[in-house]
C-alpha positions in Angstrom: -34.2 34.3 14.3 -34.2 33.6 10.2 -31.1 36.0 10.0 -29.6 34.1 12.9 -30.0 30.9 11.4 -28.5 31.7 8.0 -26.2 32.9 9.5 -25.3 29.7 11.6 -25.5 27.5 8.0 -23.0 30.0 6.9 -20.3 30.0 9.0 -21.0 25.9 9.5 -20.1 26.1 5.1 -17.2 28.1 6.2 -16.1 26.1 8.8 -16.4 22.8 6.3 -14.9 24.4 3.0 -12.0 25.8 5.7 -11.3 22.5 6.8 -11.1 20.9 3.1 -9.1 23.4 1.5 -6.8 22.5 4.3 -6.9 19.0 4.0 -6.3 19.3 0.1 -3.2 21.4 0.9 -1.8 18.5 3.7 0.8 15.4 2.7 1.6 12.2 4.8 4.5 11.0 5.1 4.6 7.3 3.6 8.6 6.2 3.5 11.3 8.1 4.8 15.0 7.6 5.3 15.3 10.8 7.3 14.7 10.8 10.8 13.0 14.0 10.5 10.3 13.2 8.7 8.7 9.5 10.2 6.1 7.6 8.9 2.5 8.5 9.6 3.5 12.3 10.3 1.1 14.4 9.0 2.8 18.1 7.0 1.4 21.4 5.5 2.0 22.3 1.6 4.5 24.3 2.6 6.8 22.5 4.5 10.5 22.9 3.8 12.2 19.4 2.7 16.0 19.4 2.8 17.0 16.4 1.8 21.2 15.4 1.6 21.8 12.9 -1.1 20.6 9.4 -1.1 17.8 10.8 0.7 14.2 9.8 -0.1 11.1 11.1 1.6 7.4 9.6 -0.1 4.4 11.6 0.2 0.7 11.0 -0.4 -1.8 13.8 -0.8 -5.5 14.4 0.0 -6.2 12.8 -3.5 -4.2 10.3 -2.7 -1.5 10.7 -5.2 2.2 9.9 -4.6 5.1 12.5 -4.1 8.7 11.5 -4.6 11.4 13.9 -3.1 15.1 12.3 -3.9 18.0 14.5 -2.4 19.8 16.2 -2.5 16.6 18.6 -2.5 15.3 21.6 -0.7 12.1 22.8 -1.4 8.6 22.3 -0.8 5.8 19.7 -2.4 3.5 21.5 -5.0 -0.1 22.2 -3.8 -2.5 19.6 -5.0 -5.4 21.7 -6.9 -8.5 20.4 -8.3 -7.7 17.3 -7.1 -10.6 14.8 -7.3 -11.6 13.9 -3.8 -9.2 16.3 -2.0 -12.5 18.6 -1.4 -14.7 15.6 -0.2 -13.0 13.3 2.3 -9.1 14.7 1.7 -9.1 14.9 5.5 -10.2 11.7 6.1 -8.3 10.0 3.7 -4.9 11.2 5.2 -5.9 10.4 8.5 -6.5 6.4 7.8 -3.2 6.4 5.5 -1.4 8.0 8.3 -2.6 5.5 11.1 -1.8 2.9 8.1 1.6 3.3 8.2 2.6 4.7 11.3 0.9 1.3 12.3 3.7 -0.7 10.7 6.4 1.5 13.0 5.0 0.7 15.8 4.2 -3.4 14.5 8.2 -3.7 13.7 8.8 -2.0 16.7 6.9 -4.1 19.2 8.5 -7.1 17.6 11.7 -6.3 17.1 10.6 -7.8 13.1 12.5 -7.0 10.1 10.0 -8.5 7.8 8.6 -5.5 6.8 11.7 -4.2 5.7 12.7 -7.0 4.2 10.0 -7.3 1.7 11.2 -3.6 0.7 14.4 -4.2 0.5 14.3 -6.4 -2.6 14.5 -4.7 -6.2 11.4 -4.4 -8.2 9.1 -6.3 -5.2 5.5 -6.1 -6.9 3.0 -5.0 -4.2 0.3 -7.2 -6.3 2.2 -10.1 -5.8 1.4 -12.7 -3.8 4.0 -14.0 -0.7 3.9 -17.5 -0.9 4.9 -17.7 3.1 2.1 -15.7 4.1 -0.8 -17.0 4.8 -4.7 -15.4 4.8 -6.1 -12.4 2.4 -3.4 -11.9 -0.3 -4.3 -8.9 -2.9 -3.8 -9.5 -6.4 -4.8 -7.3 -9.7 -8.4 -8.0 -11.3 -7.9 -9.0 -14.7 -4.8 -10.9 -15.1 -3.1 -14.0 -13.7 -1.5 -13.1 -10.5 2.1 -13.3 -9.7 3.9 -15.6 -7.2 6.8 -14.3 -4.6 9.2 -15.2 -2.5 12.2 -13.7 0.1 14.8 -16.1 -1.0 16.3 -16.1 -4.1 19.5 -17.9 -3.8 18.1 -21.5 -4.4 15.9 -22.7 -6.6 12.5 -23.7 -5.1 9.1 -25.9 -6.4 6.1 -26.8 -5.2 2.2 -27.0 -6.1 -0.9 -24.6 -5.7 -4.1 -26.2 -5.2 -7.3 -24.1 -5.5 -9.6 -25.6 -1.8 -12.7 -27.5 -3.0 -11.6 -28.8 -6.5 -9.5 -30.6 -8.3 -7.2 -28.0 -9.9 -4.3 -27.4 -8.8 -0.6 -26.7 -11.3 3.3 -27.3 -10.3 4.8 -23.9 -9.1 8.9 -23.0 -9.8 11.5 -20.7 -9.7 15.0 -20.6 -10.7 17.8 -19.6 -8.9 17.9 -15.5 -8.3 14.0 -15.3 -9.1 11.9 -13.9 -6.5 8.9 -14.2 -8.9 6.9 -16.7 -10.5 4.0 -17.1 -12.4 0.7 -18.3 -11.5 -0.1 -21.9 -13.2 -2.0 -21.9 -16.1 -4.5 -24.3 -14.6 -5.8 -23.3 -11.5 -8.2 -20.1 -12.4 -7.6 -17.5 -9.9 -11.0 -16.4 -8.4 -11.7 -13.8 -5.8 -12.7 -14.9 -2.6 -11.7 -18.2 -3.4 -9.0 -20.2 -0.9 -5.8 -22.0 -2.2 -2.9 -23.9 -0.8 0.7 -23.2 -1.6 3.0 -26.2 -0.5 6.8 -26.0 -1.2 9.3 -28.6 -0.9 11.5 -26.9 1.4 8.9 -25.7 3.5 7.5 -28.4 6.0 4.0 -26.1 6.2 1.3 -25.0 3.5 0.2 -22.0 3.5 -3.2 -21.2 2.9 -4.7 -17.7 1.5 -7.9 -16.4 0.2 -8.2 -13.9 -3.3 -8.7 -10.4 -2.9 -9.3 -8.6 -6.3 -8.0 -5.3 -6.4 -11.0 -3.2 -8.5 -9.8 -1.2 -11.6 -11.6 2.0 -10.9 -9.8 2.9 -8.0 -8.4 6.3 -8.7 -5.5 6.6 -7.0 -2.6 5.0 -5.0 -4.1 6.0 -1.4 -7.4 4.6 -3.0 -6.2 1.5 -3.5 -4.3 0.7 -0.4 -7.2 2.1 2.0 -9.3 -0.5 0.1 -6.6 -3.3 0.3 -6.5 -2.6 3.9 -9.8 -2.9 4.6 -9.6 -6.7 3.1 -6.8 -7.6 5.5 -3.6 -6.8 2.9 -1.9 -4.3 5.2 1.9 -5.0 4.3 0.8 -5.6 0.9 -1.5 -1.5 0.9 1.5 -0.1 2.7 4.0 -1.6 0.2 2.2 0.1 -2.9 2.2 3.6 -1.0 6.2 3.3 -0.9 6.7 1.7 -4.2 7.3 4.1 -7.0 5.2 4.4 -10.0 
């Protein structure tokens, strides 16, 4: 019975080391042009990428590190080793990021949207900053004075920000061709704290609520799995597709 059952703990330790080493040898797919390779898809280590030019295919491993493959390219990622957190939880991780952005696919889909895509389509778009046309949890950097977005750029735009429940609040601009402004000096930017935005060409605030992206976070995949979980999908699924 004894033999039996060390036996049993053995092959259980197999089973779980097995099922790591293949997690920490898996990518998802985050971005794609390629209609081969889609969003959410799951791939081995040694998957063959042939890419033409102007092809780009992102990747996040189990640690949750970013992989850029620009074409033209043929080849196959490199194994993540020693990767902290590939062992414990690799599996797991690539399963939420998968269902993270295959989730946006099918959200665009349903809707027949293109605001996803626009809000990648522009230059430089910060995945910390905050769109001033969306309203509810809006993810933002610990430590520093967040930034404010917008879509349009071809007209230049004002308004105010007013921190809910006090008296600060600062005047808000941006010239013609900016997407980005900065955040006014005097309204302190708390976390979990609610602010209106109101623009002059805009006949409705909108209202969001600070979400302070920790600095410990060790990775990319990390970081969006926790902005997710505060309700900053577009904004977690954004930082998985922009490049370092």
């Amino acid at each position: 019975m004894m033999v039996g059952r060390w036996m049993g703990m053995l092959l259980a330790i197999g089973l779980a080391f097995g099922a790591s080493a293949a997690a920490a040898n898996q990518f998802v797919v985050v971005a794609s042009t390629e209609a081969a390779w889609k969003p959410g898809q799951i791939v081995p280590a040694g998957t063959t990428f042939d890419l033409p030019a102007g092809g780009k295919v992102t990747l996040v491993g189990a640690d949750g590190s970013q992989i850029h493959i620009r074409g033209p390219y043929r080849g196959t990622p490199a194994v993540i080793t020693g990767a902290a957190g590939a062992a414990a939880g690799g599996g797991e991780m690539l399963q939420q990021l998968a269902r993270l952005v295959a989730r946006e696919r099918t959200e665009t889909a349903a809707l027949g949207a293109t605001r996803n895509a626009d809000l990648l389509q522009v230059p430089g778009r910060d995945p910390l900053a905050i769109d001033v046309t969306r309203p509810g949890p809006q993810c933002v950097a610990a430590g520093k004075l967040p930034v404010l977005w917008r879509v349009g750029s071809s007209r230049p735009a004002t308004g105010t920000l007013v921190r809910s429940g006090t008296d600060q609040q600062g005047a808000i601009r941006w010239a013609t061709g900016n997407h980005s402004t900065d955040w006014p000096q005097g309204v302190a930017a708390i976390g979990g704290a609610r602010y209106v935005i109101r623009l002059r060409d805009r006949p409705q605030p909108t209202e969001i609520e600070l979400k302070l992206l920790p600095g410990n976070l060790p990775s990319v995949g990390h970081k969006a799995l926790w902005m997710n979980e505060q309700g900053c999908a577009d904004q977690a699924r954004l930082l998985l597709q922009t490049e370092d």
